[in-house]
C-alpha positions in Angstrom: 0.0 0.0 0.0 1.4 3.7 -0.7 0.2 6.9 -0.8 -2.3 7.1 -3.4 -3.8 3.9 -1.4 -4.3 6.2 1.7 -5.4 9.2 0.2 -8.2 6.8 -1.1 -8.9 5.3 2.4 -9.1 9.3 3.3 -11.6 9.9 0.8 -13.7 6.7 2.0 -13.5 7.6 5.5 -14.5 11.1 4.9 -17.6 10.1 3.1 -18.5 6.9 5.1 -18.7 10.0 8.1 -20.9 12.3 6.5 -23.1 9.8 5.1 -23.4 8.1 8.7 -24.5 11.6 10.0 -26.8 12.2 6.5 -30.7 12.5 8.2 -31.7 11.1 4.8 -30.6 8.1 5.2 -32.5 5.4 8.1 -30.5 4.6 11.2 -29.9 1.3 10.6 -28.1 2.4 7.0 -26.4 5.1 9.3 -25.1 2.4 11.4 -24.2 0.8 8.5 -21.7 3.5 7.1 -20.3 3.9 11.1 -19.1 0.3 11.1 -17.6 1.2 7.4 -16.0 3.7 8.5 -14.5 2.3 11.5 -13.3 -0.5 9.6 -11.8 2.1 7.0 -10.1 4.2 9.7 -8.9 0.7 11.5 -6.9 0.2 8.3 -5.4 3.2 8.1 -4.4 2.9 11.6 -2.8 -0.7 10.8 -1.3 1.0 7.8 0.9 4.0 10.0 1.7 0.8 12.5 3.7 -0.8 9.5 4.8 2.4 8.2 6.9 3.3 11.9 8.0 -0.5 11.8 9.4 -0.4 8.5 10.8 3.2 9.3 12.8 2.0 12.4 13.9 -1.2 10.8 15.5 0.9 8.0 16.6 3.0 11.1 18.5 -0.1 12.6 20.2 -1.3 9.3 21.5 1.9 8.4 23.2 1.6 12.0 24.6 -1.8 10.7 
């Protein structure tokens, strides 16, 4: 995954949000987009983990 793939997951999180507080829609399809986008922003979170992993790794082999 790179950048482009988290400026995507951005985007997705951004709209699963404003659909999730959209009055138009019912509250169970509100819920619906919630759980999206806490799955979505759970990803991205898993996404910086392995980002600082692979950053100090690269860290400890330039120390080599």
């Amino acid at each position: 995954m790179g950048v482009w793939d988290m400026v995507h997951l951005l985007q997705q999180y951004r709209k699963m949000l404003v659909r999730a507080d959209n009055p138009a829609f019912s509250e169970k399809t509100r819920n619906e987009f919630r759980v999206k986008a806490e799955n979505i922003r759970q990803q991205m979170i898993r996404y910086m983990e392995n980002v600082e992993k692979q950053s100090e790794l690269m860290k400890l082999e330039s120390k080599i």
